[in-house]
C-alpha positions as CSV (number, residue, x, y, z in Angstrom):
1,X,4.7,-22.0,24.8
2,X,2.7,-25.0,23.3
3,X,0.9,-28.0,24.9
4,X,2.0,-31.5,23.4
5,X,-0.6,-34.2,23.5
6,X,0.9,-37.8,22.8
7,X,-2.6,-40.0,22.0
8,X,-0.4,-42.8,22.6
9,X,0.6,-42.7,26.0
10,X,-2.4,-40.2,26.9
11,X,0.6,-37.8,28.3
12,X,0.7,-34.2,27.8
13,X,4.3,-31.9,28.1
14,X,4.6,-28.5,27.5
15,X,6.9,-27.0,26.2
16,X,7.8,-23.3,27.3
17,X,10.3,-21.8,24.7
18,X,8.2,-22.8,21.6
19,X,7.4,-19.9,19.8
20,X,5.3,-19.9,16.8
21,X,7.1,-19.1,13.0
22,X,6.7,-15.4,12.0
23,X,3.8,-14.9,9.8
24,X,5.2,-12.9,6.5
25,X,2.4,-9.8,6.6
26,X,-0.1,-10.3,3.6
27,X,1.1,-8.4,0.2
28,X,-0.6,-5.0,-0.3
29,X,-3.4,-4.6,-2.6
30,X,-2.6,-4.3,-6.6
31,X,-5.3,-1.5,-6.2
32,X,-7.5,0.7,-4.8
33,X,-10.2,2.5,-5.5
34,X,-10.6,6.1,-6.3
35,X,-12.3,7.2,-2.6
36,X,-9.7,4.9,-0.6
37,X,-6.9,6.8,-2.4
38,X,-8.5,10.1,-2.1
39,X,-9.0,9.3,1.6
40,X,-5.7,8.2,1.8
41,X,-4.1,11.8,0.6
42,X,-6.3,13.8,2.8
43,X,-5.5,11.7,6.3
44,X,-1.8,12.0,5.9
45,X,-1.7,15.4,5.0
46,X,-1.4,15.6,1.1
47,X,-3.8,17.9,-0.5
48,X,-5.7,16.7,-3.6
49,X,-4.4,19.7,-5.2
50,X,-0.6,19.1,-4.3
51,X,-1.4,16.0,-6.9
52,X,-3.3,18.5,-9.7
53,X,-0.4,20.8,-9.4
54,X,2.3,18.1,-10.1
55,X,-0.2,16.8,-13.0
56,X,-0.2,20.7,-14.6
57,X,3.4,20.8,-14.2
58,X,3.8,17.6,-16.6
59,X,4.3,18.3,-20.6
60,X,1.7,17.4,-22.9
61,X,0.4,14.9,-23.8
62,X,1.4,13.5,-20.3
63,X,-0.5,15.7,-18.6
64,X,-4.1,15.0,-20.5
65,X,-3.4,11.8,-19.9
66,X,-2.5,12.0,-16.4
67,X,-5.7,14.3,-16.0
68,X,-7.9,11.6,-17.3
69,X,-5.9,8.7,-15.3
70,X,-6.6,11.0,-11.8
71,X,-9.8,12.5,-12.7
72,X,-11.5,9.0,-14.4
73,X,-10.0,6.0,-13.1
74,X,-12.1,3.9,-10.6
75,X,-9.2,2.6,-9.1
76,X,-5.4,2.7,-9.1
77,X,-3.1,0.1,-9.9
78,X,0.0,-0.1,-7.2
79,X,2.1,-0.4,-10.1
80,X,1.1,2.1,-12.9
81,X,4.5,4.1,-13.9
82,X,2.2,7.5,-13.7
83,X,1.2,6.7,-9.9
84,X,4.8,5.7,-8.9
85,X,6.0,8.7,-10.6
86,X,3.9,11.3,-8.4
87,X,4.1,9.7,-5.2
88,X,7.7,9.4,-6.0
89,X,7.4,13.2,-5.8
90,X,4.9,13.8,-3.4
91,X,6.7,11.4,-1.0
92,X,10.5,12.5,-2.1
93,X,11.2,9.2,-2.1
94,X,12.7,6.5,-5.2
95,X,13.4,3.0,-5.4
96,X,13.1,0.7,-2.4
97,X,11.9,3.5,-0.5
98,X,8.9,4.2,-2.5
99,X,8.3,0.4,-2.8
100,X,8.0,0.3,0.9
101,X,5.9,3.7,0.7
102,X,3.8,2.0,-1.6
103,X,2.9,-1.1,0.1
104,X,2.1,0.7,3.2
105,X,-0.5,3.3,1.7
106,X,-2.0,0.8,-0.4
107,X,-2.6,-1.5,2.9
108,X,-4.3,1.8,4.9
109,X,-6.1,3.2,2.3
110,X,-7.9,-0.5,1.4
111,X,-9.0,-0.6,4.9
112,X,-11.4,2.7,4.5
C-alpha cells in the first residue's frame, strides 16, 4: 500500500495493491578476514583441521603454498582458485552450487 499526495489539488488516494520493487540483496564481500573465516568453519561445523588435512593431501609445491595462503593470509579473497578449490571439497559442491555457497558464507562470516 502507498499514500499518493497530489500538491495540486491538495487530495490524497491510496492506493492498496502497490507493492514496493524487490530490492536485489547486496553482493557478498570480495573478502574476509582471517578470524571471520576461521569463525565461519567452526560455527557450521567444519574443523580447522578438516582444511589442514585437505592442504597435506595436496602435491608439492601446492601444498607449501597453500600452507602459507591458510596459515599467513590476513584475509581471503572470495575468488582465489585455492579457496574455491577446498571449499569445493569441504562443501562437495562445484559450479553454481559453490558460487551460491560462496556468497552465503562470505555474507555470515563478514558479519562476526
Amino acid at each position: 500500500m502507498r499514500v499518493i499526495y497530489d500538491a495540486v489539488t491538495g487530495k490524497t488516494t491510496v492506493d492498496p495493491d502497490w507493492r514496493p520493487e524487490p530490492q536485489a540483496p547486496p553482493p557478498a564481500p570480495r573478502a574476509i578476514t582471517r578470524r571471520q573465516l576461521r569463525l565461519w568453519l567452526v560455527r557450521n561445523g567444519i574443523t580447522l583441521a578438516q582444511v589442514e588435512a585437505l592442504i597435506d593431501a595436496l602435491p608439492e609445491p601446492q601444498r607449501t603454498e597453500a600452507r602459507i595462503e591458510w596459515q599467513d593470509a590476513t584475509q581471503y579473497e572470495r575468488g582465489h582458485p585455492l579457496l574455491r578449490q577446498l571449499a569445493g571439497q569441504l562443501l562437495d559442491l562445484e559450479g553454481a552450487a559453490l558460487d551460491t555457497a560462496l556468497d552465503q558464507a562470505f555474507t555470515q562470516a563478514a558479519r562476526y
